[in-house]
C-alpha positions as CSV (number, residue, x, y, z in Angstrom):
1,X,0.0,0.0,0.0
2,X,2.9,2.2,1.0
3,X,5.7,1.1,-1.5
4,X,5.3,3.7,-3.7
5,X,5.2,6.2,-1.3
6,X,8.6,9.0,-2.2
7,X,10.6,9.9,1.2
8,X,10.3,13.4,1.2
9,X,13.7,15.2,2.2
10,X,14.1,16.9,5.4
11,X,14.7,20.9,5.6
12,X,18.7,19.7,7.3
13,X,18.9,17.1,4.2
14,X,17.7,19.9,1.9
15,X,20.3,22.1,3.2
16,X,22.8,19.6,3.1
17,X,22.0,18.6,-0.8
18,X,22.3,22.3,-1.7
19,X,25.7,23.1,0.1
20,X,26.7,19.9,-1.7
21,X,25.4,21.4,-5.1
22,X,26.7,25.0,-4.8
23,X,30.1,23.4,-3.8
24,X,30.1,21.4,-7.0
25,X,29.3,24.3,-8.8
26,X,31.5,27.4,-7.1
27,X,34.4,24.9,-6.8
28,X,34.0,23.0,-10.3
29,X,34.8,19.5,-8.7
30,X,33.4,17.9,-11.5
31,X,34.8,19.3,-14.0
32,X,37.8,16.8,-14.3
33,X,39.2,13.5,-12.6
34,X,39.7,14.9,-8.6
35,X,43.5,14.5,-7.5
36,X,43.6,13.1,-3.9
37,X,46.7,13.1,-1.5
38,X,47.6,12.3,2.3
39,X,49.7,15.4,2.6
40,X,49.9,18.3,0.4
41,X,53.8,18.9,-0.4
42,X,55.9,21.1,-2.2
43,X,56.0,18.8,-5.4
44,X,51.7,19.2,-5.5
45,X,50.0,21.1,-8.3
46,X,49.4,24.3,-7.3
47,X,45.6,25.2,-6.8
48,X,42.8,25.1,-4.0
49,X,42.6,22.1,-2.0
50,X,39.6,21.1,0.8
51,X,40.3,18.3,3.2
52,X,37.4,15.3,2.5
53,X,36.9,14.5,6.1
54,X,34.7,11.3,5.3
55,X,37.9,9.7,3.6
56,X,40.9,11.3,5.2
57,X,42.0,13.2,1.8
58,X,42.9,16.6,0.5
59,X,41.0,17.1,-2.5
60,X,42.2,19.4,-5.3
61,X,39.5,21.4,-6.8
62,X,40.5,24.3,-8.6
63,X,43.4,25.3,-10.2
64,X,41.9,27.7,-12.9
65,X,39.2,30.2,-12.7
66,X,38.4,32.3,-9.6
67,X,39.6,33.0,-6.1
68,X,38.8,31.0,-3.2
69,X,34.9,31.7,-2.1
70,X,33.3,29.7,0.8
71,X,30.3,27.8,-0.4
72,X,28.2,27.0,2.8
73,X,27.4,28.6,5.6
74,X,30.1,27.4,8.6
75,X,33.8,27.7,9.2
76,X,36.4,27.8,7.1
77,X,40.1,27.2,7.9
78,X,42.0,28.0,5.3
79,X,46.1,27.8,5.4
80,X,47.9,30.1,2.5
81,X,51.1,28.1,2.0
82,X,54.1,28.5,-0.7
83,X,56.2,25.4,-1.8
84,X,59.7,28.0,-0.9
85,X,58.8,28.8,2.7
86,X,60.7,27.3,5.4
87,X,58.5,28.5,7.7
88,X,55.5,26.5,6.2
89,X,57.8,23.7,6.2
90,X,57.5,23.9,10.0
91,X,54.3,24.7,10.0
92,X,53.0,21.5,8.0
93,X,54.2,19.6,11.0
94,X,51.6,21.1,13.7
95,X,48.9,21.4,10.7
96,X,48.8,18.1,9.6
97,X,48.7,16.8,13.3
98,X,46.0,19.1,13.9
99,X,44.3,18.1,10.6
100,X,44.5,14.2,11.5
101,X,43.2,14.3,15.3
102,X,41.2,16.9,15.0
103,X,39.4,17.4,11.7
104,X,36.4,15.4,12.0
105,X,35.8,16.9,15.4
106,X,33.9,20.5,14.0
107,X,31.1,20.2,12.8
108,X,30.2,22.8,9.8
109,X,33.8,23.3,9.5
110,X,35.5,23.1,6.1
111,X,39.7,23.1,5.6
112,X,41.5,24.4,3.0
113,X,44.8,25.0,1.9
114,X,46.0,27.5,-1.2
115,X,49.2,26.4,-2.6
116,X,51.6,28.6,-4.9
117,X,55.4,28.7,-4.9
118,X,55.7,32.5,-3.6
119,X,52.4,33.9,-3.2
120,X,51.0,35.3,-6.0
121,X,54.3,35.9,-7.8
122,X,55.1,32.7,-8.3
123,X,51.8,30.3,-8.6
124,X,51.5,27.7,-11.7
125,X,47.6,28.5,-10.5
126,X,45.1,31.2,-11.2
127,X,42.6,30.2,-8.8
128,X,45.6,30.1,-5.8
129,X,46.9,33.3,-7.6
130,X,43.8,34.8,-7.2
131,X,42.7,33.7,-3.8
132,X,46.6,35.4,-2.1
133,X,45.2,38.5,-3.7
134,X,41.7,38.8,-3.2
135,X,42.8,37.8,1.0
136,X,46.0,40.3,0.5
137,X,47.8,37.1,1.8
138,X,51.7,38.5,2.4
139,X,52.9,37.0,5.3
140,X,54.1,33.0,4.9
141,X,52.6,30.5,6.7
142,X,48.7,32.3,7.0
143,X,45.6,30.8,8.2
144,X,42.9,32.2,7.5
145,X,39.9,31.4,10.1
146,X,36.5,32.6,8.3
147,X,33.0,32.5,10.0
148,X,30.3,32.7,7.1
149,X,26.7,33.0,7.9
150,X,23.7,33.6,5.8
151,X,26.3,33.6,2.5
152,X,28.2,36.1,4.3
153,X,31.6,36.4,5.2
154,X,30.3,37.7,9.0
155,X,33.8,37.6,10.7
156,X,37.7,37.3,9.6
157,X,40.7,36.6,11.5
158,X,44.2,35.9,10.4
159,X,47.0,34.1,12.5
160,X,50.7,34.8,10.9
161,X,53.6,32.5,11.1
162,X,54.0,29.0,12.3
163,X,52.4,28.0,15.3
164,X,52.3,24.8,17.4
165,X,49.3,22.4,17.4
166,X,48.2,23.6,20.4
167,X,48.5,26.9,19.4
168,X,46.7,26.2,16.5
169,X,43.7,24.5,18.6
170,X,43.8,27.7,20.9
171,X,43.3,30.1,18.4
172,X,40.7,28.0,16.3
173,X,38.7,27.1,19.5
174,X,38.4,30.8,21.1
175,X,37.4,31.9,17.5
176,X,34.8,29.6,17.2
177,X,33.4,30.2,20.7
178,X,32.9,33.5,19.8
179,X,29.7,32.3,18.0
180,X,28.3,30.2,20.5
181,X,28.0,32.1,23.3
């Protein structure tokens, strides 16, 4: 009596379809075969990458096109790194500790890293290129912590230099309280 009944979506699996949707579409990750690593190194196409928390990977999604834009409402943690930074080289340590035991924790938080050589001087990627300038990115490591609401960017904060994973857990955690009090 029932079996052709159709399941009609929640409004929360609505939301989530359409995040999923605009993400495709802002971000172009289906426009060509995805390229999926562990660790995003100095020998890694430059471009936009998002961390895949379901299967542990970094994901890259853009190379071409336009700057970095968040596509759902939530956090974003986005590190600005260049391949010829020592600095980032230390860095990587602390965020790709953090990244492991602590990425699946937030929920409605999204990761992502912007890789060129040397900023926007040197990047073999428009949409990286793009995404130092539109952020004036000019300090090497950045992180970028980004609280979007509504579509809106609502609040911005940037952390400079290499910092420690419990730095980095600090500063992340006292910027997202902010919102939940």
């Amino acid at each position: 009596m029932y079996k052709d009944c159709i399941k009609v979506p929640t409004m929360n699996e609505l939301k989530k379809i359409l995040a999923e949707k605009a993400k495709e579409l802002l971000m172009g990750t289906k426009s060509r075969r995805k390229i999926e690593l562990d660790i995003v190194g100095i020998d890694t196409p430059h471009g936009i990458y998002v961390y895949d928390q379901d299967r542990d990977k970094w994901v890259l999604i853009r190379r071409d096109g336009e700057a970095f834009q968040p596509w759902s409402d939530g956090y974003y943690i986005v590190y600005f790194d260049n391949t010829l930074c020592p600095a980032c080289r230390i860095y990587d340590l602390s965020w790709y500790t953090f990244i492991k035991l602590f990425g699946r924790k937030y929920e409605n938080t999204y990761f992502v890293i912007v890789l060129c050589d040397w900023f926007a001087q040197k990047c073999k990627s428009e949409a990286a290129r793009k995404s130092f300038e539109k952020y004036k990115i000019h300090a090497s490591p950045t992180t970028l912590l980004l609280y979007v609401e509504n579509g809106r960017i609502i609040r911005e904060e940037r952390i400079e230099g290499a910092k420690t994973m419990d730095q980095l857990v600090d500063i992340i955690e006292e910027f997202m309280s902010r919102d939940k009090r």
